[in-house]
C-alpha positions in Angstrom: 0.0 0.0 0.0 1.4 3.4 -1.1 1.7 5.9 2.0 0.1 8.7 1.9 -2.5 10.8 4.2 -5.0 8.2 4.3 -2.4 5.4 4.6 0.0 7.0 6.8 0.2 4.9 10.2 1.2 8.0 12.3 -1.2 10.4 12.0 1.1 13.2 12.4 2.1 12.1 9.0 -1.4 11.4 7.4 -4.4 13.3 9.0 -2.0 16.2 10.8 1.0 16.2 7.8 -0.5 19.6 6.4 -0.2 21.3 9.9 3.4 20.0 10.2 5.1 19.5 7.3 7.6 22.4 8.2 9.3 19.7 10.4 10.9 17.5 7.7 13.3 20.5 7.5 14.6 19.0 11.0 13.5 15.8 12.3 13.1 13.7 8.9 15.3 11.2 7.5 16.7 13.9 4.7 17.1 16.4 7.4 19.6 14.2 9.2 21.3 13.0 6.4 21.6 17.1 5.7 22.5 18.4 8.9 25.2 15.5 9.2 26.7 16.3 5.5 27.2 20.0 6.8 28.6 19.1 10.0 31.3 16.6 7.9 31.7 19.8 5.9 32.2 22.0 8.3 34.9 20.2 10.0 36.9 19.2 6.5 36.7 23.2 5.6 38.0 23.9 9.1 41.1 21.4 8.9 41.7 23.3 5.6 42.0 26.6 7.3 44.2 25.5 10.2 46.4 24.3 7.6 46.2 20.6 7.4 46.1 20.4 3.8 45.9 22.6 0.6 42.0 22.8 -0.4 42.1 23.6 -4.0 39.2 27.2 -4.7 36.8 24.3 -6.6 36.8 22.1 -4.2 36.1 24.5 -1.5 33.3 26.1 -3.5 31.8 22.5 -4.3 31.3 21.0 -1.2 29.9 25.0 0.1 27.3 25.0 -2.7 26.6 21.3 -1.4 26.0 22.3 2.1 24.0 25.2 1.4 21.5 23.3 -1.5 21.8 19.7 -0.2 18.7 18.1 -1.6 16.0 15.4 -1.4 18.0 14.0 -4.6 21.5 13.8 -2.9 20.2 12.2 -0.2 18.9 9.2 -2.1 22.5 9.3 -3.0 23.7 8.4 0.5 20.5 6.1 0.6 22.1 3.9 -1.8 25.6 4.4 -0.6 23.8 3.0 3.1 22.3 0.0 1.9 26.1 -1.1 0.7 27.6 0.0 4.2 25.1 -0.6 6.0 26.3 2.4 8.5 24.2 5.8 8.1 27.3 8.2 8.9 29.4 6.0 6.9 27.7 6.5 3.8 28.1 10.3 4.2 31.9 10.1 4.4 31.7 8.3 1.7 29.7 10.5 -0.4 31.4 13.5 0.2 34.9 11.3 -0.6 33.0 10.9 -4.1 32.1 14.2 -4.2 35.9 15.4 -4.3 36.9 12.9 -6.8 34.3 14.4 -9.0 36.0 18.0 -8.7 39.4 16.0 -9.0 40.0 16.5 -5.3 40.2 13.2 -4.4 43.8 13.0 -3.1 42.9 14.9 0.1 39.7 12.9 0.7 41.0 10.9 3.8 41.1 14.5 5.7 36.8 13.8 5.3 36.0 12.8 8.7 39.4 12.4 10.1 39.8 11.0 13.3 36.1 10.9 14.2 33.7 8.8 15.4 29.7 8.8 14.3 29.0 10.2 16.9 31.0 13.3 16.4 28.8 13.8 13.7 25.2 13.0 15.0 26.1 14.9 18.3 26.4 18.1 16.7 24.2 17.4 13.3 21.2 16.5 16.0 21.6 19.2 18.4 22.0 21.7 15.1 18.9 20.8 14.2 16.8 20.6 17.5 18.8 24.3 18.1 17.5 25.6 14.6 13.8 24.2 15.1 13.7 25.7 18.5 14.7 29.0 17.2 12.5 29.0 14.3 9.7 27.1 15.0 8.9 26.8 18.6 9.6 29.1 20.4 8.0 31.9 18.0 4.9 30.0 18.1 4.8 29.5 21.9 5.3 33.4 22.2 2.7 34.1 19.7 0.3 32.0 21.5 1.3 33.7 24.6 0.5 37.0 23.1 -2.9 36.4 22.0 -3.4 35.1 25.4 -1.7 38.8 27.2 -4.4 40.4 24.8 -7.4 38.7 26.4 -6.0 39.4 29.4 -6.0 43.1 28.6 -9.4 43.0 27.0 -10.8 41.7 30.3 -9.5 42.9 32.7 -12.5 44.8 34.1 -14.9 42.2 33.9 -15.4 40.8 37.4 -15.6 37.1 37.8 -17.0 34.4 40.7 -14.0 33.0 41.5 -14.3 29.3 43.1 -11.9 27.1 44.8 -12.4 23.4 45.5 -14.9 23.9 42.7 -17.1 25.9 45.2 -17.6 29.6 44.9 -14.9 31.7 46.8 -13.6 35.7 46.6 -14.4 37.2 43.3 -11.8 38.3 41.1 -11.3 39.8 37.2 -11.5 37.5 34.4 -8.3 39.2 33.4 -6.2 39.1 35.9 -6.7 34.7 35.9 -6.0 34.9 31.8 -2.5 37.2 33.5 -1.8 34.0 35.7 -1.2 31.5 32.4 1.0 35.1 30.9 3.3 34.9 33.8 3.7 31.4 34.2 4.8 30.8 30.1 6.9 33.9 30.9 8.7 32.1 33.5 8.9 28.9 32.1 10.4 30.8 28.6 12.6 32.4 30.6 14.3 29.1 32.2 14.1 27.4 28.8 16.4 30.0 27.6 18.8 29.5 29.7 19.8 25.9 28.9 22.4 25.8 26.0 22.1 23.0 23.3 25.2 21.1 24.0 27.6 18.9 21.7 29.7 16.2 21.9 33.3 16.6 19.6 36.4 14.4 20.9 36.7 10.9 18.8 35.7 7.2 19.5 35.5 8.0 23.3 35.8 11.5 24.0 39.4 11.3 24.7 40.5 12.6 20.7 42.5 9.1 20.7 42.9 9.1 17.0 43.8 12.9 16.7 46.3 12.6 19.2 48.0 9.6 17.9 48.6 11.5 14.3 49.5 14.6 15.9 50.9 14.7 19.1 51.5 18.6 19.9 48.6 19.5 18.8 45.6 21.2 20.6 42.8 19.6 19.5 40.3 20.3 22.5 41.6 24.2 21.2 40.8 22.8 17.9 37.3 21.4 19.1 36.1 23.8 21.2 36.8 26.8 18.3 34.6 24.5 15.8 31.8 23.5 18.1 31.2 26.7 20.5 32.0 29.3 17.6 31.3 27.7 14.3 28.7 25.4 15.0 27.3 28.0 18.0 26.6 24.8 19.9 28.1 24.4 23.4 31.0 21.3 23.2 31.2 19.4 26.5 34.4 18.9 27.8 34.3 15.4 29.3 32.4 12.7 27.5 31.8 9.0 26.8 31.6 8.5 22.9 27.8 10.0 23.2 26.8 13.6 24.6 25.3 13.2 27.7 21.8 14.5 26.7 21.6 16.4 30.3 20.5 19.8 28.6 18.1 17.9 25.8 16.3 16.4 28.5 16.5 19.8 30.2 14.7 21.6 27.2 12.5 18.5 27.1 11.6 18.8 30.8 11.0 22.7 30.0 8.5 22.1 26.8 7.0 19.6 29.5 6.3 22.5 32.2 5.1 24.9 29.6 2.7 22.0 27.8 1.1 21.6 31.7 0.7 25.5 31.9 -1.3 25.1 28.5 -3.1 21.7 29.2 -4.1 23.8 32.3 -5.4 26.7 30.5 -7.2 24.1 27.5 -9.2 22.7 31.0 -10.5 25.8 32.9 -11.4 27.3 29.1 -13.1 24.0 28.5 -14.7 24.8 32.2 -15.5 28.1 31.5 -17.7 27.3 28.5 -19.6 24.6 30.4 -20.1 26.8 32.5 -21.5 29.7 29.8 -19.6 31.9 30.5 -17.9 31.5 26.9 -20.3 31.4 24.0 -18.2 30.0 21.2 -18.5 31.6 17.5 -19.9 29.1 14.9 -19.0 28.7 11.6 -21.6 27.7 8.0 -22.1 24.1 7.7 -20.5 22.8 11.0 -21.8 20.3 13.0 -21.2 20.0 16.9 -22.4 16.2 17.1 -24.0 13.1 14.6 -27.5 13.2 17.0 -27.6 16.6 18.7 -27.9 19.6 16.3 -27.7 22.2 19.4 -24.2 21.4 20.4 -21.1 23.7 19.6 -18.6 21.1 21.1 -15.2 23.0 22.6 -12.9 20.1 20.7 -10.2 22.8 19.8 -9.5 23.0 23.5 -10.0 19.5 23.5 -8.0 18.1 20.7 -5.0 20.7 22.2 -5.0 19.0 25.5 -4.9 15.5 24.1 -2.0 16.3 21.6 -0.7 17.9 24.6 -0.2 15.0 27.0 0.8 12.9 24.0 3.9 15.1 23.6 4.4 15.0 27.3 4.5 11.4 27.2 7.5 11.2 25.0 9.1 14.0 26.2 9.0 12.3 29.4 10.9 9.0 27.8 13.3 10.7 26.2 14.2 13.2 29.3 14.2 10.0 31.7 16.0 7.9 28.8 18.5 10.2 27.2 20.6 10.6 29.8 21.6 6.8 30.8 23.7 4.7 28.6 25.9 1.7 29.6 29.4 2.3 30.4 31.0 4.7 27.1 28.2 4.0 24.7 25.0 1.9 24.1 23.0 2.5 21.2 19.7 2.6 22.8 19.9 6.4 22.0 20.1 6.1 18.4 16.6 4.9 18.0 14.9 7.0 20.8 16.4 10.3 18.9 14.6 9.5 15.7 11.6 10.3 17.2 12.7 13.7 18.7 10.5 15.5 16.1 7.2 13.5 17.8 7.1 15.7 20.3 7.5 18.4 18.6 5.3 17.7 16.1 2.3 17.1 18.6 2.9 20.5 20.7 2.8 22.2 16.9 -0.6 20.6 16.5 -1.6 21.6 19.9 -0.8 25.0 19.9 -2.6 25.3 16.5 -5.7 24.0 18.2 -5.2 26.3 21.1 -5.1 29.2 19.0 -8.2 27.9 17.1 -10.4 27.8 20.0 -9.3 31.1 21.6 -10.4 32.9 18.8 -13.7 31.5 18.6 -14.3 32.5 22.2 -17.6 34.7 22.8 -17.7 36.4 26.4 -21.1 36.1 27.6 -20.7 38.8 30.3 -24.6 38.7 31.2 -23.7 35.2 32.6 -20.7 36.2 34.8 -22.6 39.0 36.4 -25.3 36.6 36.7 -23.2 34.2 38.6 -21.7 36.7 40.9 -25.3 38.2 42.0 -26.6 34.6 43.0 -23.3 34.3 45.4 -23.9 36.9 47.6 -22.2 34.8 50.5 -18.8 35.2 48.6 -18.6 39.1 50.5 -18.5 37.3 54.0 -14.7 37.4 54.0 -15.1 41.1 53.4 -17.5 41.7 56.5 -15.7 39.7 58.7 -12.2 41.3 58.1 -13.9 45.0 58.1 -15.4 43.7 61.4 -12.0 42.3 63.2 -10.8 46.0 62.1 -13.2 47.4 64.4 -12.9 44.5 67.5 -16.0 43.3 66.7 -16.2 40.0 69.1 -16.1 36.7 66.8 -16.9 38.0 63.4 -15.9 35.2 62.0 -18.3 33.3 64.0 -21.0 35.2 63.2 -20.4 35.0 59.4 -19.7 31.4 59.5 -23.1 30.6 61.5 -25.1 33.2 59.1 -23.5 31.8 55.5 -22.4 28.1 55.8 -24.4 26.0 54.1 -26.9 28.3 53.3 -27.6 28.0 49.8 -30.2 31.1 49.6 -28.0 34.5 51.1 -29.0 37.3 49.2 -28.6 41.3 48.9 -31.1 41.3 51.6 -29.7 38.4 53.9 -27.0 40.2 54.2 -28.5 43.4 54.6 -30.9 42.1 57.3 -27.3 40.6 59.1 -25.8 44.1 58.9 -28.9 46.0 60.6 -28.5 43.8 63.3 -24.4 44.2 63.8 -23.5 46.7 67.3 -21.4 48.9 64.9 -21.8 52.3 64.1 -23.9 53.5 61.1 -20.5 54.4 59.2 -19.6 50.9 59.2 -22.7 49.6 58.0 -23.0 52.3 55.2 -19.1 50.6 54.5 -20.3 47.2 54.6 -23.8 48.1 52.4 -21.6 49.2 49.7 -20.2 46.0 49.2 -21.1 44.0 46.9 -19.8 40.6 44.7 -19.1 42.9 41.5 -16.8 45.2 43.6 -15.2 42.9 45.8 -12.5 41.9 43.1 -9.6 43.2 45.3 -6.2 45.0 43.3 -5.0 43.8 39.9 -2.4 45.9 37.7 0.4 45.5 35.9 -1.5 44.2 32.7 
């Protein structure tokens, strides 16, 4: 059967390929092959200009034109190359030897990958690419998101709001100021994220540059590595490794997409609440249907579909943050297969996100409902008399506003009211306490 959207097994490549397709750039099979032949590149250009050998102008400009248009078509090449070796990095050497025999350059070919191991190469061709699609992809998305989200929290930030806790109604507050809370958090979470470097490993067949040594002796090749990774690669090149990277910082950033995935599964629930609850109307759109039996329904599935895409990128951002980091004694090549997938996650955050958006702009505020909800909670001002109370000594107000509202479903304006003609305090107090009200008691919120 011939794969395509319908036939796809993974339905990030079938149903959700059209909302992700920017990802092949970095996580598919010709992105690897890519980012590997410009690492191998890289480093042969760089022993050309610390002087290990002559690289003749046509050579140079050859394998720079390759790096910079390396296509679907040259990677079949190495393909083929692969199903002879059967060894993925080996094919590229090998390709890029071919390559200089083609430009008659073949008599420095052995200086392509010279004194390296695979891993040399997928430790900085992987963390290239995870760095690039980070750069370019997430983390502008994520900030976008988070700006749409800052502008709902602007738009409402005067509209009072029955706050509950435990699921039970509790001091009001403004429906802006709760959309600031999921701001701040992604802003905090951002921040750390930023902080972690995308590390490299560059030091031969176990991290000790055995095979550089052995050639040449005086030289300093953790000089050497350290110029190529930190400043030409801009990746960070640990010092002391096995023959892998130690994948600390990639389970960091996946621990940090993990935290700021909560934050928005978090958000997808209490909008998904909020609409239950009416006080989101959603906008509808010509020809939709919200289920197969019941034509009323506007079902909130973008909120919905974002959560569940959501924890599925949680779940293997948890394997490979809790897998990454452990390998048996100098290498195991568990980590080889668990990398391939490093675009899943990705992938399903992308979708996510997209969803998120979807549904947050179909949001409706039904501001009728809100007020409604905060005149039938009438109780929620309690806190409010009792503390204006303990200001003025009053003995046990806390009792007394216990006894008077818990479990009393029915407290009104005029329960209250009645409670406050009653109160030993003097009639400026009670004109205070009459001018509460639910609406009004939303405490301080600025900084929006």
């Amino acid at each position: 059967m011939k794969l395509n959207n319908l036939t796809a097994i993974s339905p990030i490549d079938g149903r959700y390929r059209h909302q992700v397709t920017q990802l092949a750039d970095y996580f598919s099979e010709y992105a690897l092959i890519k980012y590997r032949v410009f690492v191998e590149i890289q480093y042969f250009l760089f022993l050309a200009d610390k002087n290990f050998f002559e690289l003749p102008d046509t050579a140079r400009e050859h394998l720079e034109s390759l790096a910079a248009h390396f296509s679907p078509e040259h990677a079949l090449k190495v393909k083929e190359i692969e199903a002879i070796t059967n060894h993925d990095v080996k094919a590229v050497e090998y390709f890029l030897k071919e390559a200089l025999e083609n430009v008659g350059a073949g008599s420095i070919k052995e200086w392509i990958h010279f004194g390296l191991t695979s891993q040399d190469i997928n430790n900085t061709a992987i963390p290239l690419s995870w760095k690039l699609c980070i750069e370019k992809e997430y983390l502008p998305l994520v900030q976008e998101l988070k700006s749409i989200i800052h502008q709902f929290a602007q738009q409402w930030k005067a509209i009072p709001m029955l706050a509950r806790t435990h699921g039970q109604p509790a001091s009001p507050t403004v429906l802006g100021k709760e959309i600031m809370v999921f701001v701040e958090r992604l802003n905090n979470q951002l921040e750390l994220f930023t902080y972690i470097p995308f590390a490299a490993k560059f030091g031969g067949a176990t991290g000790n540059f055995n095979a550089h040594t052995v050639a040449f002796p005086t030289y300093n090749w953790i000089a050497f590595a350290n110029e190529f990774v930190n400043d030409k690669l801009q990746l960070k090149r640990m010092q002391f490794t096995t023959q892998i990277e130690h994948y600390d910082n990639l389970a960091a950033h996946c621990d940090a997409m993990k935290r700021i995935n909560n934050i928005l599964i978090d958000l997808c629930r209490d909008t998904w609440t909020y609409i239950s609850m009416d006080y989101f109307k959603q906008k509808t759109k010509k020809g939709e249907v919200g289920s197969s039996a019941m034509p009323h329904k506007v079902n909130p599935i973008d909120f919905e579909n974002a959560e569940g895409n959501f924890g599925l990128a949680n779940a293997l951002l948890e394997h490979l943050s809790a897998k990454l980091p452990i390998s048996r004694m100098q290498r195991d090549l568990t980590d080889s297969t668990v990398l391939r997938n490093l675009g899943m996650p990705v992938a399903h955050i992308i979708i996510a996100i997209q969803s998120l958006k979807k549904g947050l702009n179909k949001l409706v505020l039904n501001e009728s409902k809100l007020r409604e909800d905060l005149d039938n909670n009438w109780a929620v001002i309690a806190e409010a008399i009792q503390t204006i109370l303990r200001r003025e000594n009053y003995p046990n107000p806390y009792e007394a506003l216990k006894d008077l509202t818990r479990g009393n479903a029915h407290i009104s304006k005029e329960t209250i009211q009645q409670f406050v003609e009653g109160l030993a305090v003097s009639d400026e107090v009670k004109k205070e306490i009459y001018s509460l009200s639910p609406d009004k008691y939303t405490g301080i919120y600025v900084g929006y």
